[in-house]
PyMOL Python script that loads the backbone (N, CA, C, O; Angstrom):
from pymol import cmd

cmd.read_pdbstr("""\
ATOM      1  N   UNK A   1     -96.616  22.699  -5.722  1.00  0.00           N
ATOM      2  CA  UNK A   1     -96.173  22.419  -4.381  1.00  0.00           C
ATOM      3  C   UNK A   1     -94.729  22.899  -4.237  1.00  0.00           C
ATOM      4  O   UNK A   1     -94.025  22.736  -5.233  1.00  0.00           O
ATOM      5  N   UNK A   2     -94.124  23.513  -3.071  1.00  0.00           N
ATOM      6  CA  UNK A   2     -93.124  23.950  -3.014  1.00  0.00           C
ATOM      7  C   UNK A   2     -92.249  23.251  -2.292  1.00  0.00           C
ATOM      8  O   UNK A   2     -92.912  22.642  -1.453  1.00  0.00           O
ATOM      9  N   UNK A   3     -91.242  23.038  -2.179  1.00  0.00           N
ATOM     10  CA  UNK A   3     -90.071  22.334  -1.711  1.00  0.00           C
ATOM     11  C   UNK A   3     -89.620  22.429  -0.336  1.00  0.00           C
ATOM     12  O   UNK A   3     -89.032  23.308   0.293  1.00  0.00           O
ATOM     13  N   UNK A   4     -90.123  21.115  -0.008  1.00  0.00           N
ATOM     14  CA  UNK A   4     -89.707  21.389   1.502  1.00  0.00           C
ATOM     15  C   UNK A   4     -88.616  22.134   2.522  1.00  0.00           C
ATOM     16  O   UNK A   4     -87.507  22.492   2.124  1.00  0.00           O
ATOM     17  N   UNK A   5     -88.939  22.261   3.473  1.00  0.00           N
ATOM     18  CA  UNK A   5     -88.140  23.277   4.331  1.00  0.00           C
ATOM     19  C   UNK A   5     -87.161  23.038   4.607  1.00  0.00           C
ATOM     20  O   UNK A   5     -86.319  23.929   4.726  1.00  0.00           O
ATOM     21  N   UNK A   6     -86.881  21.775   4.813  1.00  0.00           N
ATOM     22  CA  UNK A   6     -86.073  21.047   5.402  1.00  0.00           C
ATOM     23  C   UNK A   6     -85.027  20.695   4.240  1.00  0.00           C
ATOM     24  O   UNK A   6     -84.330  19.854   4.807  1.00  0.00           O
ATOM     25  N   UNK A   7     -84.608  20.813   3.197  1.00  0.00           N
ATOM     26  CA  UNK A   7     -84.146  20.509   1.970  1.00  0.00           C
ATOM     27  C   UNK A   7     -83.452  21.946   1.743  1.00  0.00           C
ATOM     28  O   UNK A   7     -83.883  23.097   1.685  1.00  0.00           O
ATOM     29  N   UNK A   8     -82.041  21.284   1.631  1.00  0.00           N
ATOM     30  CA  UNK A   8     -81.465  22.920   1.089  1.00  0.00           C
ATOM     31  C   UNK A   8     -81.628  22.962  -0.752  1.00  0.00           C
ATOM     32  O   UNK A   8     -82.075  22.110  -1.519  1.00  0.00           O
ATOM     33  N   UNK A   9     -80.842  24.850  -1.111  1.00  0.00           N
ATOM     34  CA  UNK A   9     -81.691  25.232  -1.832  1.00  0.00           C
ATOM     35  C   UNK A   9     -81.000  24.506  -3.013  1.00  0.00           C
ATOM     36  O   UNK A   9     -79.795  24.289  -3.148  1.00  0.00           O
ATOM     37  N   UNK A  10     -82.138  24.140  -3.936  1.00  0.00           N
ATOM     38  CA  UNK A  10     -81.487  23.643  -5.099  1.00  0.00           C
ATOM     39  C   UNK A  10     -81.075  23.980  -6.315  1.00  0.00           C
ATOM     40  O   UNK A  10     -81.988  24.243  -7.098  1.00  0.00           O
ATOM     41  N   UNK A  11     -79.812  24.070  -6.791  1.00  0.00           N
ATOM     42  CA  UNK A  11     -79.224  24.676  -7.854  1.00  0.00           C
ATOM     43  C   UNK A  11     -78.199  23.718  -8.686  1.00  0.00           C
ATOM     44  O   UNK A  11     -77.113  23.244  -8.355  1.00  0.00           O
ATOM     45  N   UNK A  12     -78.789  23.634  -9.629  1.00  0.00           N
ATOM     46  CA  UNK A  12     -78.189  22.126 -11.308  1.00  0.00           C
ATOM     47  C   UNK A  12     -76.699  22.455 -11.094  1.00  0.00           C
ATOM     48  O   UNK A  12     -76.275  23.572 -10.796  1.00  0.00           O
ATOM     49  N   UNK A  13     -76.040  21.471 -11.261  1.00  0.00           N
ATOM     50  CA  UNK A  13     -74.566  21.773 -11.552  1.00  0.00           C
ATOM     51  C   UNK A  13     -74.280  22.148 -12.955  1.00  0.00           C
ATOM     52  O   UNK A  13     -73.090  21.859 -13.088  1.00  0.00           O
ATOM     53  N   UNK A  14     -74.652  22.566 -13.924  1.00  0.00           N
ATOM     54  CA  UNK A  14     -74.679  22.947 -14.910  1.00  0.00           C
ATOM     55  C   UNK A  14     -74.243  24.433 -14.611  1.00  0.00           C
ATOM     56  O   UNK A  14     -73.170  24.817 -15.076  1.00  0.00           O
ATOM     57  N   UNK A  15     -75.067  25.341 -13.815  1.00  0.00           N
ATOM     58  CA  UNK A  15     -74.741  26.519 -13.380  1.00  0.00           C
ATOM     59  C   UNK A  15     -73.794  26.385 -12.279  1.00  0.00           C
ATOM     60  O   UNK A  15     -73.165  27.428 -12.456  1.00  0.00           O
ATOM     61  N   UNK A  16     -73.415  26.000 -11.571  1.00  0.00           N
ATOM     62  CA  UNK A  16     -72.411  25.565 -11.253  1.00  0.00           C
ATOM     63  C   UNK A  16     -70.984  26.170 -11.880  1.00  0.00           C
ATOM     64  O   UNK A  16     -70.259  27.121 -11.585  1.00  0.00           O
ATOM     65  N   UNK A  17     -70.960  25.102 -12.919  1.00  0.00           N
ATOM     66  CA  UNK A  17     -69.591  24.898 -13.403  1.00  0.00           C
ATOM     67  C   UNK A  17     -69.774  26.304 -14.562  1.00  0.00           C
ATOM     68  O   UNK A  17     -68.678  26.609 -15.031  1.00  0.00           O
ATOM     69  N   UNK A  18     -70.594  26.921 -14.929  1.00  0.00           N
ATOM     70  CA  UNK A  18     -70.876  27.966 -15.592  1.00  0.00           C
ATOM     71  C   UNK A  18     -70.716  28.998 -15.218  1.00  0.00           C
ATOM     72  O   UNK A  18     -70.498  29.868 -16.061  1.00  0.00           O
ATOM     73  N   UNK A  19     -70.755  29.381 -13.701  1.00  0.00           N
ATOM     74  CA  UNK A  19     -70.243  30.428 -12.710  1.00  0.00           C
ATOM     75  C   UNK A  19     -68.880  30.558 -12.061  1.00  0.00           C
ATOM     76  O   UNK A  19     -68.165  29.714 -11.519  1.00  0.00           O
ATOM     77  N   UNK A  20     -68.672  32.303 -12.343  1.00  0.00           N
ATOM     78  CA  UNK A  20     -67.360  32.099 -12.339  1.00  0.00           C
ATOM     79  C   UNK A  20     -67.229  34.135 -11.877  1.00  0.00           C
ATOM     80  O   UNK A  20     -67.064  35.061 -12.670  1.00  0.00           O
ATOM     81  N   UNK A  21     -67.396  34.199 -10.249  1.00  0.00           N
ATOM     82  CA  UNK A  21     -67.850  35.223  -9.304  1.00  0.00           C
ATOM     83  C   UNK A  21     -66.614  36.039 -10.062  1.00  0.00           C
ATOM     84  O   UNK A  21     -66.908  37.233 -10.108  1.00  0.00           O
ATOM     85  N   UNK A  22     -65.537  35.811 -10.568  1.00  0.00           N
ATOM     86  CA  UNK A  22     -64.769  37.122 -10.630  1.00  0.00           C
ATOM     87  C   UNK A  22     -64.313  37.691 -12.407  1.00  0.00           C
ATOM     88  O   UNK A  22     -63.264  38.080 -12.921  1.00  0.00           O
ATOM     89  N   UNK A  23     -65.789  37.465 -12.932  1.00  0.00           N
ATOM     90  CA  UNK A  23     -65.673  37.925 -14.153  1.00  0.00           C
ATOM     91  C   UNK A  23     -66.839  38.799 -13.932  1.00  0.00           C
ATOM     92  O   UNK A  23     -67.659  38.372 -13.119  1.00  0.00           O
ATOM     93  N   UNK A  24     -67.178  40.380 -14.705  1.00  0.00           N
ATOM     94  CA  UNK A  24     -68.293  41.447 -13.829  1.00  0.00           C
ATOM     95  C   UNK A  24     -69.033  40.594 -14.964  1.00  0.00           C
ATOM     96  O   UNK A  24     -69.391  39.515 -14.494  1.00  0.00           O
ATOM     97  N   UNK A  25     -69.250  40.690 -15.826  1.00  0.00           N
ATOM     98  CA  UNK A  25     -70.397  39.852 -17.129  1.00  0.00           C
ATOM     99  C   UNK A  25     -70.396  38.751 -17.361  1.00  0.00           C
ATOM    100  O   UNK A  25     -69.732  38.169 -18.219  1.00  0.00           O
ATOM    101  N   UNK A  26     -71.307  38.232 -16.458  1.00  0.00           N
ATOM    102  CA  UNK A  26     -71.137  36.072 -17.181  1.00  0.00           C
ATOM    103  C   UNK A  26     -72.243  36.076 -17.168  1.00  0.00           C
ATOM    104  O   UNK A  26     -73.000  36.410 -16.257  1.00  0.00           O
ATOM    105  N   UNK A  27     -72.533  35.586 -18.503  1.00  0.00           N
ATOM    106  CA  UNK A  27     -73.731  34.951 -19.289  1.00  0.00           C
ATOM    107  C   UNK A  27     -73.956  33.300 -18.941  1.00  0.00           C
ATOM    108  O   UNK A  27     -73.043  32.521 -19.215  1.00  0.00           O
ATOM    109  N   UNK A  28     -75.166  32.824 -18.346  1.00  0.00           N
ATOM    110  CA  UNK A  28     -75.208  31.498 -17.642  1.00  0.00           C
ATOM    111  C   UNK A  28     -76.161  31.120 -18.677  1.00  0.00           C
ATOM    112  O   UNK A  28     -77.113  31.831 -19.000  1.00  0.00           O
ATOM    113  N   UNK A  29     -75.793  29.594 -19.367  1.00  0.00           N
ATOM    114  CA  UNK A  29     -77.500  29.542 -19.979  1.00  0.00           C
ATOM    115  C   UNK A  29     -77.947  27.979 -19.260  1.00  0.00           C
ATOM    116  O   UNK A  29     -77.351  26.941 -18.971  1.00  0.00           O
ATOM    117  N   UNK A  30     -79.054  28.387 -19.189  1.00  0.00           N
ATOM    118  CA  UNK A  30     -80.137  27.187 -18.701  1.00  0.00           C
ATOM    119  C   UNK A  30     -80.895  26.697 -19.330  1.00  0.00           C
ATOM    120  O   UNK A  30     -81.650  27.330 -20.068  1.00  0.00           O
ATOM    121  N   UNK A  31     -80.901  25.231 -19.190  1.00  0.00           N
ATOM    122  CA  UNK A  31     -81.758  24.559 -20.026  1.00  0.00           C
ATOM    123  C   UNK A  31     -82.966  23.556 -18.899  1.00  0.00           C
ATOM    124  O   UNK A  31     -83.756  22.659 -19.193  1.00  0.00           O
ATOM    125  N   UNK A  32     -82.595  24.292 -17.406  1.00  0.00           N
ATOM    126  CA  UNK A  32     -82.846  23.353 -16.234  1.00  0.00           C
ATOM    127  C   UNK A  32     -83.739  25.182 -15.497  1.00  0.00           C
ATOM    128  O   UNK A  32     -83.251  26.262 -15.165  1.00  0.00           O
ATOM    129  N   UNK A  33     -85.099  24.667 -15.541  1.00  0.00           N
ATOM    130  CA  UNK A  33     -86.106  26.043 -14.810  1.00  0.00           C
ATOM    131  C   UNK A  33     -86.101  25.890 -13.453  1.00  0.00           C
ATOM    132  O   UNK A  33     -86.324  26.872 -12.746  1.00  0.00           O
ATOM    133  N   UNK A  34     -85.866  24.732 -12.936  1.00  0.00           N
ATOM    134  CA  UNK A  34     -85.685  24.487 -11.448  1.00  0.00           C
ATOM    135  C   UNK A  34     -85.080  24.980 -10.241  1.00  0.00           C
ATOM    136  O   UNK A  34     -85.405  24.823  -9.064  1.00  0.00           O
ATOM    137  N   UNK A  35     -83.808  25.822 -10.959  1.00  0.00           N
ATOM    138  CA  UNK A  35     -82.744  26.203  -9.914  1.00  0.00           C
ATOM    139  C   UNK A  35     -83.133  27.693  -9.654  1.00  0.00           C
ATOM    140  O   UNK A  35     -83.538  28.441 -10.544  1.00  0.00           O
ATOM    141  N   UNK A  36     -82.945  28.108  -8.131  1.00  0.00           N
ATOM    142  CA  UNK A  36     -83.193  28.521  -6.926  1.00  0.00           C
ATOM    143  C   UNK A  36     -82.120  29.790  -7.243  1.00  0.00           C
ATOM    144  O   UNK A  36     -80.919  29.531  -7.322  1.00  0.00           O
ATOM    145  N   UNK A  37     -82.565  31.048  -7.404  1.00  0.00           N
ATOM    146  CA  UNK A  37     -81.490  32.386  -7.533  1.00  0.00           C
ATOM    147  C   UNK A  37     -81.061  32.695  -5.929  1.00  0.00           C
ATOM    148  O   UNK A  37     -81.809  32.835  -4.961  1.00  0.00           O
ATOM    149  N   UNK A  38     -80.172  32.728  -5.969  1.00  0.00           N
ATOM    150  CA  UNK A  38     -79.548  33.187  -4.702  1.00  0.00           C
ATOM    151  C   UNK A  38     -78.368  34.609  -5.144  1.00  0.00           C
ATOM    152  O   UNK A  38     -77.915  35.058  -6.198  1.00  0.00           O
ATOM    153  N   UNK A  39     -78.261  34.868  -4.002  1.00  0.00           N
ATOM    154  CA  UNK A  39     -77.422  36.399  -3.776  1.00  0.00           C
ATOM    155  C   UNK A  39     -76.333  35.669  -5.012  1.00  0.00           C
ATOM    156  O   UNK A  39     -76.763  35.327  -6.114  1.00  0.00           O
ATOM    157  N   UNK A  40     -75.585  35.589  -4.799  1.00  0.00           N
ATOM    158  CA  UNK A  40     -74.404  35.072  -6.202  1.00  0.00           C
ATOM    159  C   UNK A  40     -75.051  35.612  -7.496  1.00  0.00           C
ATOM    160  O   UNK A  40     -74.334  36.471  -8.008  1.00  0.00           O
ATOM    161  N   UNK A  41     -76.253  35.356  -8.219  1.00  0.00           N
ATOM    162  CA  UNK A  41     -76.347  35.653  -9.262  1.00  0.00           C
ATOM    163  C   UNK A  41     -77.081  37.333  -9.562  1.00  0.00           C
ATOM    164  O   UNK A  41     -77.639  37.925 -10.486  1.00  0.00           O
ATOM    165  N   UNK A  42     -76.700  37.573  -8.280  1.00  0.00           N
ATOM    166  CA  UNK A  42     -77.195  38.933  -8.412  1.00  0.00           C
ATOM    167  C   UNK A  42     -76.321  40.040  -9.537  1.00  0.00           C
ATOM    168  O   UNK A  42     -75.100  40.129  -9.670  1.00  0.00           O
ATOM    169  N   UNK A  43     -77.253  40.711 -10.163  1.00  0.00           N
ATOM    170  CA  UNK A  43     -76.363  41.383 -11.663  1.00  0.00           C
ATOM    171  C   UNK A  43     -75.962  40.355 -12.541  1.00  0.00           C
ATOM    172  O   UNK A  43     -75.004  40.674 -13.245  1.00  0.00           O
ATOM    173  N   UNK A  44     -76.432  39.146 -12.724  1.00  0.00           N
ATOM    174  CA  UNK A  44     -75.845  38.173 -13.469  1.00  0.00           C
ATOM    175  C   UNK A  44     -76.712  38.165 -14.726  1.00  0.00           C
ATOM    176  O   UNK A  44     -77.927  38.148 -14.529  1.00  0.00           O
ATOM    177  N   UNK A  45     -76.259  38.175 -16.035  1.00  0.00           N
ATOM    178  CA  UNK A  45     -77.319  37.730 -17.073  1.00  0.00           C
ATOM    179  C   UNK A  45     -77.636  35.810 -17.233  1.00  0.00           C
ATOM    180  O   UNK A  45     -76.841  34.876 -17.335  1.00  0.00           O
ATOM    181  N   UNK A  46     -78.944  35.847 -17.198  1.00  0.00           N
ATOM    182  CA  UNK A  46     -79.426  34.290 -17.606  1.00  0.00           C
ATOM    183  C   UNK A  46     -79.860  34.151 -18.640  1.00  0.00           C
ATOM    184  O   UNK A  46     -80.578  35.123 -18.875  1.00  0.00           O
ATOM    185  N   UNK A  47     -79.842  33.185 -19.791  1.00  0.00           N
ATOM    186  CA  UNK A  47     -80.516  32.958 -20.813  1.00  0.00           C
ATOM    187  C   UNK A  47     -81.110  31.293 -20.261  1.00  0.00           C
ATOM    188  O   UNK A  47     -80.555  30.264 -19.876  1.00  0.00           O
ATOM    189  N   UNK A  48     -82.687  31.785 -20.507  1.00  0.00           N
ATOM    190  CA  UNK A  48     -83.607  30.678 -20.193  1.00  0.00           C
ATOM    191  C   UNK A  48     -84.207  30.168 -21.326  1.00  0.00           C
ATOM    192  O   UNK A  48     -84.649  30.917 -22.197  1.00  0.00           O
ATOM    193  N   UNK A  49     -84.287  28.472 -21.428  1.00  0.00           N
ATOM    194  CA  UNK A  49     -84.730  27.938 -22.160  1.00  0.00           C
ATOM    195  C   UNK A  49     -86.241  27.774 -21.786  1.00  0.00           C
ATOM    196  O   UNK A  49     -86.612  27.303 -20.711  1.00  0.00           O
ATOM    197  N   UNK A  50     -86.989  28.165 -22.676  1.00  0.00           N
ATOM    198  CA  UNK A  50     -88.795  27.501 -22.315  1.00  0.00           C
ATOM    199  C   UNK A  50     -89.140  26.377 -23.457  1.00  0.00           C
ATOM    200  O   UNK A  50     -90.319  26.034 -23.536  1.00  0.00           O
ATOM    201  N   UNK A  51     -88.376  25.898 -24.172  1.00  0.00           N
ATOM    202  CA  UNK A  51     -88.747  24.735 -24.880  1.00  0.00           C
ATOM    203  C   UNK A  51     -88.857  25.012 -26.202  1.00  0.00           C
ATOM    204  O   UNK A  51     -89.081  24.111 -27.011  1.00  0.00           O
ATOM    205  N   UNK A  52     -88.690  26.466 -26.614  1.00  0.00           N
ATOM    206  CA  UNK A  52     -88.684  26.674 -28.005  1.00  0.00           C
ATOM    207  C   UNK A  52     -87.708  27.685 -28.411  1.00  0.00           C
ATOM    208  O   UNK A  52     -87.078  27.549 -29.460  1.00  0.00           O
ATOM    209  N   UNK A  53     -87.530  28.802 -27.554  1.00  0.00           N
ATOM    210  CA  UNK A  53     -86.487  29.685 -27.828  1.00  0.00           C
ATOM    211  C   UNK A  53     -85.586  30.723 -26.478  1.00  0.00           C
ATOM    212  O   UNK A  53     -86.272  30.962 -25.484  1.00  0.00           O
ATOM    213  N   UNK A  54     -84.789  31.030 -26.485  1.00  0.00           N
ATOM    214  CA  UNK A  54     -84.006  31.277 -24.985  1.00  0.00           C
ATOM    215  C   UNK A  54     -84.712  32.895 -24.898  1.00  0.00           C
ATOM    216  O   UNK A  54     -84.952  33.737 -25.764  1.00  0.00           O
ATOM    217  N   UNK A  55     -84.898  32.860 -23.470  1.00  0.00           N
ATOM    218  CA  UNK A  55     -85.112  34.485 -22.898  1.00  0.00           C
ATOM    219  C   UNK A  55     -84.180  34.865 -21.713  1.00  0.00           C
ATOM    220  O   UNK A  55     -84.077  34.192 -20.687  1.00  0.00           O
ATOM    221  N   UNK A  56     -83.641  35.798 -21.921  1.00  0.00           N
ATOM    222  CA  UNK A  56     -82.731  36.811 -21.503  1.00  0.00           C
ATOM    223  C   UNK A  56     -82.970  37.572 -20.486  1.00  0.00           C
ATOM    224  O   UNK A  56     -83.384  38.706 -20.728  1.00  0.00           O
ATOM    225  N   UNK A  57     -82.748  37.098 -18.895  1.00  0.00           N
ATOM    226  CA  UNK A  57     -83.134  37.993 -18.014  1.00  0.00           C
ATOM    227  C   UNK A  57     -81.502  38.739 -17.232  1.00  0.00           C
ATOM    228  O   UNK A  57     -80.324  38.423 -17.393  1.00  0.00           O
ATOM    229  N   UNK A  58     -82.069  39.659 -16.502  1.00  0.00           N
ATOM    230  CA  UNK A  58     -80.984  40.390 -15.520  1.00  0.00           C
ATOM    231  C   UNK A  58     -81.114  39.950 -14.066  1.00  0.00           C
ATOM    232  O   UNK A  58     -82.287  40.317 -13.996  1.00  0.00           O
ATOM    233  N   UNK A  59     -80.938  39.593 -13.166  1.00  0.00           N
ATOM    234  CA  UNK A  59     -81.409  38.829 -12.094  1.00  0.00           C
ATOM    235  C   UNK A  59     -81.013  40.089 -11.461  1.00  0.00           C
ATOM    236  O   UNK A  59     -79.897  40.604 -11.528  1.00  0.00           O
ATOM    237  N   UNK A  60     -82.397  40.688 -10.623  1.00  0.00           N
ATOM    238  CA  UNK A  60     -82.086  41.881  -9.488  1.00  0.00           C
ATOM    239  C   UNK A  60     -82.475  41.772  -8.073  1.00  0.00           C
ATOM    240  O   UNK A  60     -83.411  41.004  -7.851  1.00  0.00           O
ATOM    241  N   UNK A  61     -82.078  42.234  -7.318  1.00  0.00           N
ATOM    242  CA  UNK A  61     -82.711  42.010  -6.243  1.00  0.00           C
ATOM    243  C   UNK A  61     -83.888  41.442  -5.529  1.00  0.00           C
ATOM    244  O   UNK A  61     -83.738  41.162  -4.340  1.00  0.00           O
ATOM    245  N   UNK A  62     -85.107  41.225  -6.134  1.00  0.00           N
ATOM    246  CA  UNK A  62     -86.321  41.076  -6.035  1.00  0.00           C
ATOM    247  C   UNK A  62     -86.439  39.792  -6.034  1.00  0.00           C
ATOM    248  O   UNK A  62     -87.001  39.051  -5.228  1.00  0.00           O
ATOM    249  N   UNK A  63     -85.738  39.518  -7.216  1.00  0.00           N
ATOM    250  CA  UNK A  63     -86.108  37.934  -7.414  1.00  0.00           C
ATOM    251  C   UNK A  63     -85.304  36.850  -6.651  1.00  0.00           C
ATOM    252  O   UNK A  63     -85.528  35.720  -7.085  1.00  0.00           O
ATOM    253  N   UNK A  64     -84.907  36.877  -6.188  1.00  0.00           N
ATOM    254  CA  UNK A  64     -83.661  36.399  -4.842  1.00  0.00           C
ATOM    255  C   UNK A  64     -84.835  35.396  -4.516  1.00  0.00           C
ATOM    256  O   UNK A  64     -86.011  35.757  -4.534  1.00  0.00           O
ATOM    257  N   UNK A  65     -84.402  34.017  -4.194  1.00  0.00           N
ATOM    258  CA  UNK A  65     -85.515  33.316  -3.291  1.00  0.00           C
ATOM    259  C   UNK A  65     -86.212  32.847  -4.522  1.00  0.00           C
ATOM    260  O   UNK A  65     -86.806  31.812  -4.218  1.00  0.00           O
ATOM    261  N   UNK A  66     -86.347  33.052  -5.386  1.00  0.00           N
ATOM    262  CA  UNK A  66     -87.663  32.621  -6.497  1.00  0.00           C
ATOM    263  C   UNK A  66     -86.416  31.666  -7.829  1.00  0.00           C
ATOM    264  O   UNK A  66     -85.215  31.797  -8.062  1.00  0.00           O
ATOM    265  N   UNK A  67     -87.612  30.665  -8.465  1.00  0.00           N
ATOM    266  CA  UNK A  67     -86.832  29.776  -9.085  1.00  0.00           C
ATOM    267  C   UNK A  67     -86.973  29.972 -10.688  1.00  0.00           C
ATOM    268  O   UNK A  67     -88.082  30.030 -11.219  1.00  0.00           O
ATOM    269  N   UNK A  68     -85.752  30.069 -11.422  1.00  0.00           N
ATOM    270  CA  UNK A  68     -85.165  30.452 -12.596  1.00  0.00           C
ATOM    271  C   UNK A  68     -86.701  30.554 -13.677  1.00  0.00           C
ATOM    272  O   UNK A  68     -86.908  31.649 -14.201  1.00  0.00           O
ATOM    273  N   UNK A  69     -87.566  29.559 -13.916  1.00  0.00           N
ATOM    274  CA  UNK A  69     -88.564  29.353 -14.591  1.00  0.00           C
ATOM    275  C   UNK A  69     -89.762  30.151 -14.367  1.00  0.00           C
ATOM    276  O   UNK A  69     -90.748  29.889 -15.057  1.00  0.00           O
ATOM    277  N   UNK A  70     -89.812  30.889 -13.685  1.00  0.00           N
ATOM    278  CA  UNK A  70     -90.755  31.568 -12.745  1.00  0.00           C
ATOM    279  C   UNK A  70     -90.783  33.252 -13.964  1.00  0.00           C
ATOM    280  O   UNK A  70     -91.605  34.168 -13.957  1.00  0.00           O
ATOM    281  N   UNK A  71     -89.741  33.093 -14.710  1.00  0.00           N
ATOM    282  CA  UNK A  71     -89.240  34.209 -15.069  1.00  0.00           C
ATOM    283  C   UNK A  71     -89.228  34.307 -16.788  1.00  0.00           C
ATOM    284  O   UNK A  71     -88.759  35.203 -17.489  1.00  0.00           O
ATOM    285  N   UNK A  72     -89.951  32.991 -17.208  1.00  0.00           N
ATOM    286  CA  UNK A  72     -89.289  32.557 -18.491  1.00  0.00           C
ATOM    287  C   UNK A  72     -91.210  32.291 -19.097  1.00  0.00           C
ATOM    288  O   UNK A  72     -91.881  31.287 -18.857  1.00  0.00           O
ATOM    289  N   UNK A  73     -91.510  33.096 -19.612  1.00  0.00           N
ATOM    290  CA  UNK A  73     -93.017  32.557 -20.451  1.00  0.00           C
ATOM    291  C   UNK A  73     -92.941  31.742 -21.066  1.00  0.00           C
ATOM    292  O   UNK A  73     -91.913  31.780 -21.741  1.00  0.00           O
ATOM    293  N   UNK A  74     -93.823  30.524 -21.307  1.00  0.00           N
ATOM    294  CA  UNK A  74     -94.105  29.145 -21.983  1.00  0.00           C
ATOM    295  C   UNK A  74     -95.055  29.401 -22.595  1.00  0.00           C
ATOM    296  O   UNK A  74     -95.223  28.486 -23.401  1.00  0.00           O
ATOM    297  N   UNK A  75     -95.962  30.292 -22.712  1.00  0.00           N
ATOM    298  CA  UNK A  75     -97.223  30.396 -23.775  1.00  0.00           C
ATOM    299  C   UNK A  75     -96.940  31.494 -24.556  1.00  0.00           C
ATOM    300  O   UNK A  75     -96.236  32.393 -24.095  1.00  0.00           O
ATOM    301  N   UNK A  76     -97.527  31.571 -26.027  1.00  0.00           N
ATOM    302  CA  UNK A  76     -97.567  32.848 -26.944  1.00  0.00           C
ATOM    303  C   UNK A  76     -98.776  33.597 -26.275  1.00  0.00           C
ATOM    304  O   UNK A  76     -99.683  33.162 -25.565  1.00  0.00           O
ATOM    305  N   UNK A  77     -98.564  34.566 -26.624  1.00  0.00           N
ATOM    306  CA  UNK A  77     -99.645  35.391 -26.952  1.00  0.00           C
ATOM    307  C   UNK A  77    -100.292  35.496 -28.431  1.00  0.00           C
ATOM    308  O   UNK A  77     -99.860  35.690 -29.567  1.00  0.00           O
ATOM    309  N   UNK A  78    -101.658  35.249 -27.778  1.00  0.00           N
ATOM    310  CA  UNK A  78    -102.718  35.484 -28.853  1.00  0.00           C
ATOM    311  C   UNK A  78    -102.554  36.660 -30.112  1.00  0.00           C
ATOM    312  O   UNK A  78    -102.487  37.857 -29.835  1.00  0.00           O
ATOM    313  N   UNK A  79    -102.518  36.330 -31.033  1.00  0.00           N
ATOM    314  CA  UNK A  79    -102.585  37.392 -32.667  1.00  0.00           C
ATOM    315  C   UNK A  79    -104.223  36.983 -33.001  1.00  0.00           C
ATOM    316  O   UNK A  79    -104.770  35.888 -33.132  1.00  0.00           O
ATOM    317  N   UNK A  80    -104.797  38.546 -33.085  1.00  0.00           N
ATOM    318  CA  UNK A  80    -106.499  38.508 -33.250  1.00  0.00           C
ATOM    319  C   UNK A  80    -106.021  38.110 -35.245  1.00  0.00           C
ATOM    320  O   UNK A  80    -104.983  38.584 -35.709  1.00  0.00           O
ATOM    321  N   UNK A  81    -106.902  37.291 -36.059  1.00  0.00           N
ATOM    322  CA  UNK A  81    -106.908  37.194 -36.910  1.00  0.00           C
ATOM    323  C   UNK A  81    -107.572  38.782 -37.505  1.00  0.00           C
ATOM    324  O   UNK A  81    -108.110  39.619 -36.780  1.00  0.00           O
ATOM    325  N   UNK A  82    -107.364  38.899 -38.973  1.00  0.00           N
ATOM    326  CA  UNK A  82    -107.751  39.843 -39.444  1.00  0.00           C
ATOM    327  C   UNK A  82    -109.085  39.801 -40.156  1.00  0.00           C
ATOM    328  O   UNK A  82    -109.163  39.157 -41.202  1.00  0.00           O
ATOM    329  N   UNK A  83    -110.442  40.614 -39.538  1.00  0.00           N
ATOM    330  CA  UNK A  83    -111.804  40.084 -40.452  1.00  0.00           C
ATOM    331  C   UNK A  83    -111.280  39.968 -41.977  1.00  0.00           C
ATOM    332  O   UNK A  83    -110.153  40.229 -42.398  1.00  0.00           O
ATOM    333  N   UNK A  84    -112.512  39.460 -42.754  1.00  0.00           N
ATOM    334  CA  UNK A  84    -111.902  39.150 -44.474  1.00  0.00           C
ATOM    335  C   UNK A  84    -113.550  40.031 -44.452  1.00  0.00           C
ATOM    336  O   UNK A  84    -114.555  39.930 -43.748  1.00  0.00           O
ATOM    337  N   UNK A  85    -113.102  41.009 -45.777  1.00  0.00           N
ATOM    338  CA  UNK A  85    -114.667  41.828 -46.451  1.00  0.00           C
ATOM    339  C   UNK A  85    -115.504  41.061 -47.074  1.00  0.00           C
ATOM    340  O   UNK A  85    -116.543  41.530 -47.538  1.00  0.00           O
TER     341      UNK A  85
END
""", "prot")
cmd.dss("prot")
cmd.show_as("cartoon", "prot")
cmd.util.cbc("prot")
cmd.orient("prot")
């Protein structure tokens, strides 16, 4: 379910206090999938937590409007075992 209309957009103070518009490279890390990319983090690197190890995105244009977790895989991928002779 998505977040009502009426509710502005939501972003953790964690990133917050982690952002800092007049450095060109800031590395933000998140441990919170909830928060809402807006124009600000555009060209920004994120390191996302999924519960076991951090992933490393570039935030570009596209993803504007869409929320931090959206971006971060929570499942492995399958390894086929190897037949035995």
């Amino acid at each position: 379910m998505s977040r009502s209309s009426w509710k502005p957009i939501y972003i953790h103070p964690q990133v917050i206090s982690q952002f800092n518009p007049n450095k060109q490279t800031n590395d933000i890390v998140l441990f919170n999938r909830s928060t809402m990319l807006t124009e600000e983090f555009l060209g920004q690197r994120i390191h996302i937590y999924n519960g076991m190890r951090f992933f490393s995105i570039e935030v570009d244009s596209e993803m504007i409007g869409h929320k931090v977790g959206e971006f971060s895989p929570t499942k492995k991928k399958p390894i086929p075992k190897k037949k035995k002779k």
